[in-house]
C-alpha positions, 0 to 999 in steps of 0.5 A: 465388568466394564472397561476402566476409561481409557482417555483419547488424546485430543489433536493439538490446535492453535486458536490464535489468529494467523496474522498477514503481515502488512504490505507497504504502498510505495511511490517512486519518483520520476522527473515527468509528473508534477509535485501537485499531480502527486499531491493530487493524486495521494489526496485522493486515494488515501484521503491525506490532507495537503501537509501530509500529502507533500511530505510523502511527496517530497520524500519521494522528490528527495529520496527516490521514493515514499512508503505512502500506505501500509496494511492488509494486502488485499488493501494495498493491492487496492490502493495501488489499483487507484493509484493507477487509476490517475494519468496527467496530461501536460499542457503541450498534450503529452498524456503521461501514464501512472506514477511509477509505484508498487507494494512489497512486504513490509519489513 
C-alpha cells in the first residue's frame, strides 16, 4: 500500500522587483562662483541646454538651492563626483573649489 500524497508548503517569495528610491542631486548657492560657471558646469555634466541650465541656476540664485538631477543613487553619486570635478579661477587668480552640492534621498 502506498502513502496518500502529502503536499509540501512551498516558502513564500516575492518576485517583484525591489526598487531604490531615487536620490536628488542638489546644488547650493554660494556668492564666489559665477552665474556662467554654474551654467558651465550644469551643461556640462547632465547635458542641459542653456534655457534649462539658468533656470536650475537661478533657482539656486533665489532660493538657496536647486534639485538638478534626480535617479538611481549609484548615479547621483556619480553625478555629484563630476560636479566636482569643476573649479573656477577668478581673473584676480583666486582658485575657487567646487560648487557646494550633495545627494539626499528624494522625498
Amino acid at each position: 500500500m502506498s502513502e496518500p500524497n502529502t503536499p509540501v508548503a512551498e516558502p513564500e517569495t516575492d518576485t517583484r522587483s525591489k526598487l531604490l528610491p531615487p536620490y536628488h542631486v542638489i546644488i547650493e548657492n554660494d556668492d564666489d562662483h559665477s552665474q556662467l560657471f554654474v551654467v558651465m558646469v550644469l551643461r556640462k555634466v547632465f547635458g542641459y541646454d542653456d534655457t534649462r541650465a539658468v533656470e536650475l541656476m537661478l533657482t539656486a540664485h533665489t532660493a538657496g538651492e536647486a534639485v538638478v538631477w534626480t535617479g538611481p543613487k549609484e548615479v547621483a553619486e556619480l553625478k555629484l563626483d563630476q560636479l566636482r570635478t569643476f573649479h573656477e579661477t577668478h581673473g584676480d587668480g583666486r582658485h575657487l573649489g567646487p560648487l557646494r552640492c550633495r545627494i539626499e534621498p528624494a522625498t
